[in-house]
C-alpha positions in Angstrom: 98.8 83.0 109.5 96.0 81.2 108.0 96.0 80.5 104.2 93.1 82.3 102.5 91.7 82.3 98.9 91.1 85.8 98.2 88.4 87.1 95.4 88.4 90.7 94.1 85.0 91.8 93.0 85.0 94.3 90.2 82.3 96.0 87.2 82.5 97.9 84.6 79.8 99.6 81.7 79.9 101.2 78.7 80.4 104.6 80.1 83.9 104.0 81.5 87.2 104.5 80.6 89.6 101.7 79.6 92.7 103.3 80.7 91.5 103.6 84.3 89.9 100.0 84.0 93.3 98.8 83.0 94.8 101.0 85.8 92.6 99.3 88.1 93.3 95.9 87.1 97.2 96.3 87.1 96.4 97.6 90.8 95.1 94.5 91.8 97.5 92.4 90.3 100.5 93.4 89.2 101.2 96.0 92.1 100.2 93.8 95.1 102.7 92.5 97.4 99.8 89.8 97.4 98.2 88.8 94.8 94.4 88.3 94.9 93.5 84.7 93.8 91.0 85.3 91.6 89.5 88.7 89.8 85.7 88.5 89.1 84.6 91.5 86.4 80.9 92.3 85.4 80.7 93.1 82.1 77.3 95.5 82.9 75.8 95.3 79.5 77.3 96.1 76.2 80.5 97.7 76.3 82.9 99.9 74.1 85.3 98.1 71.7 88.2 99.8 74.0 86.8 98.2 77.5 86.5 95.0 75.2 90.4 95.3 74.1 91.9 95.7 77.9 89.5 92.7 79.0 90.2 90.6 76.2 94.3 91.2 77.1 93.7 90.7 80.9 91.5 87.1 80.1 95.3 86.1 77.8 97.3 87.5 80.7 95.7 85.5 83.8 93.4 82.8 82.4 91.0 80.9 85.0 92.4 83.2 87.5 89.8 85.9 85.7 86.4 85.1 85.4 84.5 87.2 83.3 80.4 87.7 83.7 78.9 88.8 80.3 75.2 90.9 81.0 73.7 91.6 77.7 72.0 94.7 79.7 73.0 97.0 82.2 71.5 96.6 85.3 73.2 98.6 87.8 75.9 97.8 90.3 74.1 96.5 93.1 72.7 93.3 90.3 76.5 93.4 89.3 77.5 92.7 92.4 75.1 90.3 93.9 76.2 88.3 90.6 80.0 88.4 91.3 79.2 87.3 94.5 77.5 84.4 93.3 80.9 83.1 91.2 83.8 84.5 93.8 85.2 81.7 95.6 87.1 83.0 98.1 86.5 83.3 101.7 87.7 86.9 101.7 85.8 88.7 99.2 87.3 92.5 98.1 85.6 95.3 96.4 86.9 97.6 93.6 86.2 99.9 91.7 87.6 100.6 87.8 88.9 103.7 88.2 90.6 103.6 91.6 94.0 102.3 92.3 94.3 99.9 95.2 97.6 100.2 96.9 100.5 97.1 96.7 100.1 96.2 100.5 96.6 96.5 100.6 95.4 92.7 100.0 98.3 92.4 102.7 97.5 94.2 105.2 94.1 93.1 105.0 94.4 89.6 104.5 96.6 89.8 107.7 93.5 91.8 109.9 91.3 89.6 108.7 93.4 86.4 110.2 94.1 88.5 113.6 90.5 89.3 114.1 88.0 86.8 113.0 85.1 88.4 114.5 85.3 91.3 111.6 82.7 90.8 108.9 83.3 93.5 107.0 86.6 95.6 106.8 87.4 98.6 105.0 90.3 101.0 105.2 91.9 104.8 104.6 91.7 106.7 101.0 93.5 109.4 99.4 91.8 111.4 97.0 93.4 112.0 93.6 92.5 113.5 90.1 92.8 112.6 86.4 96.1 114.8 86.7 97.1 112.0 89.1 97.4 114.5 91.6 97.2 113.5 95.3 95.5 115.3 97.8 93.3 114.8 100.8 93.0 111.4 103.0 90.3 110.8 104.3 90.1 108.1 108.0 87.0 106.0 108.8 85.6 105.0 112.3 88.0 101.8 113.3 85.4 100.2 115.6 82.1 99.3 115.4 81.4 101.8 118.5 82.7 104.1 116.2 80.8 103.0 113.0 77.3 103.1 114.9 78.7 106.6 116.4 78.7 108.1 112.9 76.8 106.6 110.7 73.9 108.3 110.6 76.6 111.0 109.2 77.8 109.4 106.5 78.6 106.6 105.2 81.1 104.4 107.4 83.5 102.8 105.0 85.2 103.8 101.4 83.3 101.6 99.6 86.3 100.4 97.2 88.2 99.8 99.9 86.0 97.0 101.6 86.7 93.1 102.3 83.6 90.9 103.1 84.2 87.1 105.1 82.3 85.3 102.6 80.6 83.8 105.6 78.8 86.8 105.3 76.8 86.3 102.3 76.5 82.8 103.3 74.3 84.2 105.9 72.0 85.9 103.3 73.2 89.5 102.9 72.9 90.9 99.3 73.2 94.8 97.3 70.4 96.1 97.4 69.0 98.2 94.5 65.9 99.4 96.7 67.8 103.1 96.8 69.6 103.6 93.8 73.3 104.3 93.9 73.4 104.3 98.4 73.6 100.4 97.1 76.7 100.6 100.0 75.3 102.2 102.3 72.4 100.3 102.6 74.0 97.4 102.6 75.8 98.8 105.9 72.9 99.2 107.6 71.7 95.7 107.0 75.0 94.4 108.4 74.6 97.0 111.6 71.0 96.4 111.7 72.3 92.1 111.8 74.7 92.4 114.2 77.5 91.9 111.9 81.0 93.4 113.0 82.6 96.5 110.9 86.0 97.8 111.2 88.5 100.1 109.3 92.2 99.8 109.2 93.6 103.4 109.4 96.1 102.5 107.0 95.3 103.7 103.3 94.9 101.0 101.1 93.5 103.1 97.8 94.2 105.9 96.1 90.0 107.4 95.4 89.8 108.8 91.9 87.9 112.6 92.5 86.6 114.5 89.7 84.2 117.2 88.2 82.1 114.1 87.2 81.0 112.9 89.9 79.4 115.9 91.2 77.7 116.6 88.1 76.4 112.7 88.0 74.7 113.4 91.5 71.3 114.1 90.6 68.2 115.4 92.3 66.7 111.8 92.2 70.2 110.3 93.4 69.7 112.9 95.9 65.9 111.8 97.1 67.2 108.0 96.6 70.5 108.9 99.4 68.1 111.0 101.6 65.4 107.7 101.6 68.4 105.7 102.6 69.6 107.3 105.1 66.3 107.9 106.9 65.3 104.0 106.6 68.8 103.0 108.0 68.3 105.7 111.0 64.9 104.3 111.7 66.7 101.1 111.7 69.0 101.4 113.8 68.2 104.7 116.0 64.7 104.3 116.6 61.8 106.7 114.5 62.1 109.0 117.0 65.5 110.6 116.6 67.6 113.6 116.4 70.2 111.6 113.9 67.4 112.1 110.6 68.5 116.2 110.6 71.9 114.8 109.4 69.7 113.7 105.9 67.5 116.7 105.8 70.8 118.4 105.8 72.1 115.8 103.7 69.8 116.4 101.0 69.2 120.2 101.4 73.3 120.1 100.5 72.7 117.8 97.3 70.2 120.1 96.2 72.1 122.9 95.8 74.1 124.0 92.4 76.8 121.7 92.2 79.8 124.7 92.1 78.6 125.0 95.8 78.4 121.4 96.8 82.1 120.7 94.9 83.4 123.7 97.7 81.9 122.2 100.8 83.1 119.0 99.5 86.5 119.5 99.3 86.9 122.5 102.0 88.2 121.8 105.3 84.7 121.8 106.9 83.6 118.4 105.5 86.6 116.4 106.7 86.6 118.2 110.6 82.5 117.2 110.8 82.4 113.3 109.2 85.4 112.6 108.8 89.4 112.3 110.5 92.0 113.7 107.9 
């Protein structure tokens, strides 16, 4: 197998919590089987003297090997990103996020997909969803192929964001987050790749462990909600042609964000949502 330098891409603001941030970190480093090369953490604006402490004891524990970007103010993740990206020297490029927990063989089992098949841009990979009990419960598969990706899509979004490896090559090419729809930063970004011809694939094995929790219903606003519907509909246009039967999937998309979110947290986590987007 080829010998890669692998970069892990990471950010974190004020309104986080440190334990998970430090959870995250001792994912991606002291778990792995095989240890990314380099951890690059956006610091996205002024942070909380507890988020200070755990970055402070990972910059003792690694050195060089973590590079930190200081941003006086927050700017979102899609700027947070785009500025990692800038510093990350690898040629395989990971995403995380800090409260998820990246299995040990996942830089692994990547790495090693990446080698086999060099005409992947972008890879992603399997999630099981878990709570702050620490509580496991659903996984959740994504389309393998990009037959698959482009058959789906217009559904929902086609990889587990966290999950994902980039070729650096790619962003070599141009490709950038972009903070045109706020927080579908990912999913735009898959349609640009689609829209480029770039190559997406999952590996079916689960590589993360997907932190799920009342919050993140309650954070999905009616503007995040106009923002993902805006998204979708650009992408579709994209890549389906204005004239298609794929933009009900965002009407429906955006009636079902619109509702209270007791009702939206059922559908999400009921049977119904993994049988139509999703292999479980």
């Amino acid at each position: 197998m080829n010998v890669h330098y692998i970069s892990v891409i990471i950010s974190t603001y004020i309104g986080e919590e440190a334990q998970y941030l430090d959870r995250a970190l001792r994912s991606i480093w002291d778990d792995q089987r095989r240890k990314p090369d380099e951890i690059v953490l956006v610091e996205d604006g002024m942070l909380k003297k507890e988020l200070l402490d755990v970055i402070d004891a990972w910059k003792k524990k690694l050195g060089s090997m973590f590079v930190v970007i200081e941003k006086p103010v927050n700017e979102g993740l899609a700027a947070a990103m785009n500025d990692a990206i800038e510093v990350a020297r690898g040629d395989l490029i990971a995403r995380m996020d800090s409260d998820d927990i990246s299995l040990p063989d996942r830089f692994m089992l990547q790495e090693q997909y990446m080698d086999e098949h060099p005409e992947v841009d972008i890879l992603g990979g399997s999630i099981r969803e878990f709570n702050d009990e620490g509580t496991l419960s659903a996984v959740y598969r994504y389309p393998a192929t990009m037959k698959e990706v482009l058959r789906t899509m217009y559904k929902v979004s086609p990889l587990a964001h966290p999950t994902v490896m980039f070729r650096s090559s790619f962003f070599k090419k141009g490709y950038r987050y972009s903070s045109k729809y706020h927080i579908c930063e990912d999913v735009t970004m898959w349609y640009d790749a689609a829209a480029g011809g770039q190559l997406i694939n999952n590996m079916q094995d689960v590589l993360l462990n997907f932190r799920r929790n009342p919050s993140v219903m309650q954070r999905r606003t009616r503007e995040k909600a106009w923002s993902e519907f805006l998204a979708y509909n650009d992408g579709i246009s994209r890549l389906y042609g204005r004239f298609s039967y794929k933009y009900i999937y965002s009407f429906m998309r955006l009636c079902l964000r619109l509702m209270p979110v007791s009702i939206v947290s059922f559908i999400y986590n009921s049977k119904l949502r993994r049988i139509i987007v999703r292999r479980s």
